[in-house]
TORDRENSE-773931 format. One record per residue (C-alpha): residue number from 1; residue in three letters; x, y, z. Coordinates in nm, 2 decimals, decimal comma. Example, Ala and Ser with C-alpha at 12.3 -4.5 7.8 and 13.67 -1.06 7.14 Angstrom:
TORKOL/1/ALA/1,23/-0,45/0,78 .
TORKOL/2/SER/1,37/-0,11/0,71 .
end
This chain:
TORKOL/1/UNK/5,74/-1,33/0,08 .
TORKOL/2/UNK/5,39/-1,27/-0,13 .
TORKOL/3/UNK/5,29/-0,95/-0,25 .
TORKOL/4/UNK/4,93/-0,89/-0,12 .
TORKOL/5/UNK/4,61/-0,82/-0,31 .
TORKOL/6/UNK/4,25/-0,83/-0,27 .
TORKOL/7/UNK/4,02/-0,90/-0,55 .
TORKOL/8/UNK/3,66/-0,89/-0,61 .
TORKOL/9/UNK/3,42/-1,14/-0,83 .
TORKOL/10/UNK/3,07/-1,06/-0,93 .
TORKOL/11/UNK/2,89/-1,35/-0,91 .
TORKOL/12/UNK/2,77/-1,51/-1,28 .
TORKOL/13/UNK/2,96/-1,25/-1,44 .
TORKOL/14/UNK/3,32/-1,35/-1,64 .
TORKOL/15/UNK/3,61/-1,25/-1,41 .
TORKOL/16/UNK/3,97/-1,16/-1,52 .
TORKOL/17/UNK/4,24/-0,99/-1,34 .
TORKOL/18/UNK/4,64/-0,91/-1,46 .
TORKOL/19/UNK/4,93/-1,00/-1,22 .
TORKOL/20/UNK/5,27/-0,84/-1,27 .
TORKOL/21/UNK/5,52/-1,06/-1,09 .
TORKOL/22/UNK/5,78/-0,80/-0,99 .
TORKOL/23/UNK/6,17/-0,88/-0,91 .
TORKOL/24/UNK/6,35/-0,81/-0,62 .
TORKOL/25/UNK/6,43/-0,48/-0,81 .
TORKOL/26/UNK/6,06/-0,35/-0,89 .
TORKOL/27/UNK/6,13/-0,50/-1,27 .
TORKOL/28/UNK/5,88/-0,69/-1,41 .
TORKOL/29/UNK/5,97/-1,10/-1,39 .
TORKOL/30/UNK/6,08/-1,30/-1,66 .
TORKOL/31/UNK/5,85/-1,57/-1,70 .
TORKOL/32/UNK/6,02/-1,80/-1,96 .
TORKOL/33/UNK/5,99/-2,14/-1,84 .
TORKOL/34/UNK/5,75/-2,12/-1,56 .
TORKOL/35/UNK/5,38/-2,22/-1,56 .
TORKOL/36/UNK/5,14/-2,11/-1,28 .
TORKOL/37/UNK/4,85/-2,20/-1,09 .
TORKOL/38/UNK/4,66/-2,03/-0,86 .
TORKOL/39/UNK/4,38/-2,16/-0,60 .
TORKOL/40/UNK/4,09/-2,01/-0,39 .
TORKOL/41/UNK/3,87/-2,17/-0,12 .
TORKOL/42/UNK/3,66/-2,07/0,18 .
TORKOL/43/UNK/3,98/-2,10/0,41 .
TORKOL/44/UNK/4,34/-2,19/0,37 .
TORKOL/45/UNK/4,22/-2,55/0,45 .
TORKOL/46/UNK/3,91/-2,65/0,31 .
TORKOL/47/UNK/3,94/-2,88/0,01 .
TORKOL/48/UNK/3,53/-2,85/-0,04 .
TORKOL/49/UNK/3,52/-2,55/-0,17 .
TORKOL/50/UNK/3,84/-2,49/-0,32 .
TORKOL/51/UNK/3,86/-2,34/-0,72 .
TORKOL/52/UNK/4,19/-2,34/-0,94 .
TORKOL/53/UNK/4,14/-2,00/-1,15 .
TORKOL/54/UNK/4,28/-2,03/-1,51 .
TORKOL/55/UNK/4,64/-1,86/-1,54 .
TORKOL/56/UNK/4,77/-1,75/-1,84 .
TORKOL/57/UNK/5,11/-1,62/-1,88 .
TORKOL/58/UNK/5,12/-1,36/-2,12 .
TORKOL/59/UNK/5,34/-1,33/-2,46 .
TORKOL/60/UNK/5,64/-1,20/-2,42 .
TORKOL/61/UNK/5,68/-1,40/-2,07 .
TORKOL/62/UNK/5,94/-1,13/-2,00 .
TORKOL/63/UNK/5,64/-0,90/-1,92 .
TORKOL/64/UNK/5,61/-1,07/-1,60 .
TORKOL/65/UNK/5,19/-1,05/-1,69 .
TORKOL/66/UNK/4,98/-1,37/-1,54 .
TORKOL/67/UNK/4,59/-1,34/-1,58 .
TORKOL/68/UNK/4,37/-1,48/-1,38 .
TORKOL/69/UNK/4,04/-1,61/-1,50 .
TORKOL/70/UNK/3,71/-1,74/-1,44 .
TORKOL/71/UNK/3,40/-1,84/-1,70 .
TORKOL/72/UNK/3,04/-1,63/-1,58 .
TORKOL/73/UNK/2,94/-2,05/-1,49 .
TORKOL/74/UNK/3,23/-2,11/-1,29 .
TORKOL/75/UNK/3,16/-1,72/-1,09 .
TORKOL/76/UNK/2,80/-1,85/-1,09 .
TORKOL/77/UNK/2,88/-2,16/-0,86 .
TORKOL/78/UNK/3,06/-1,99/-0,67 .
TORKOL/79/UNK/2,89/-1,94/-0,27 .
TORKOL/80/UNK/2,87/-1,53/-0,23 .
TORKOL/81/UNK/3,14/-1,41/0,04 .
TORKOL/82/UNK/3,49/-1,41/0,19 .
TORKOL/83/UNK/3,78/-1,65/0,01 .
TORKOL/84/UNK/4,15/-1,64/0,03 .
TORKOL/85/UNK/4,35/-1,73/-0,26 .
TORKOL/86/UNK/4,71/-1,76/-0,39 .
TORKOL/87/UNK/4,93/-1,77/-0,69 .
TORKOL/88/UNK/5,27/-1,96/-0,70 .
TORKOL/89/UNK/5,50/-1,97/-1,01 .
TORKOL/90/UNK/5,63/-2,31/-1,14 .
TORKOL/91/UNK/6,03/-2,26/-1,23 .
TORKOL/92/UNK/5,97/-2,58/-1,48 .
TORKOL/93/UNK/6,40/-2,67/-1,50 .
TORKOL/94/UNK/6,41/-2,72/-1,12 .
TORKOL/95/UNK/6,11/-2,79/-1,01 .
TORKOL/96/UNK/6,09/-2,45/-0,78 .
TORKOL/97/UNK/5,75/-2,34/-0,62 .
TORKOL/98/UNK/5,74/-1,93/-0,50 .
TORKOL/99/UNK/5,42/-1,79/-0,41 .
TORKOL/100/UNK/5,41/-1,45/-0,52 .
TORKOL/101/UNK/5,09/-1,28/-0,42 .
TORKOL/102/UNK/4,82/-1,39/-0,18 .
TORKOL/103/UNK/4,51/-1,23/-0,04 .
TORKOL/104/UNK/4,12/-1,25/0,02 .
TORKOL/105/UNK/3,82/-1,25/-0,26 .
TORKOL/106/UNK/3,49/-1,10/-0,18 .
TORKOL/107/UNK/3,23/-1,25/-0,44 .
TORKOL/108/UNK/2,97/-1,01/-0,48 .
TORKOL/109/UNK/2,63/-1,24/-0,56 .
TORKOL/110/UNK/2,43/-1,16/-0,81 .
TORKOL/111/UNK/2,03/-1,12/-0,83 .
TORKOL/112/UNK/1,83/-1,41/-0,88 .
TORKOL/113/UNK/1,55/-1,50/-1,07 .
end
């Protein structure tokens, strides 16, 4: 099961948060030979307004540290409000999917000119 974690965006500004994907033990995850991808959108099925965020997995990949990133353009066209978003881990040998955290995303708008 996904951890759970809310996050919030300002609006036009650059966004980055870290993820520590954690073992069944508490340790941090090693993430040598994984890639991974996370998504937000308006609701778990709208394909309008869905965003991939960029996900980096840090160096060393035994840290268990993705960031997750948006540019101050992509924040900027994002619609202020409510989102839910996930993050799933790519095991890249087998071809194994695990979502490991999940949650909602206020953006905060910003003021207009």
């Amino acid at each position: 099961m996904a951890a759970i974690a809310n996050l919030t965006i300002d609006q036009g500004a650059s966004f980055s948060s870290d993820v520590t994907v954690k073992d069944a033990n508490g340790n941090a995850f090693d993430l040598t030979g994984y890639t991974a991808s996370a998504k937000m959108a308006k609701g778990y099925s709208s394909t309008r307004t869905r965003t991939s965020l960029t996900c980096t997995i840090s160096t060393p990949a035994t840290s268990g540290i993705v960031t997750l990133a948006l540019t101050a353009d992509q924040t900027g066209a994002l619609d202020d409000g409510r989102y839910v978003y996930d993050l799933e881990i790519l095991q890249t040998s087998s071809s194994t999917i695990t979502r490991v955290i999940e949650g909602i995303i206020t953006v905060r708008p910003q003021v207009t000119t």
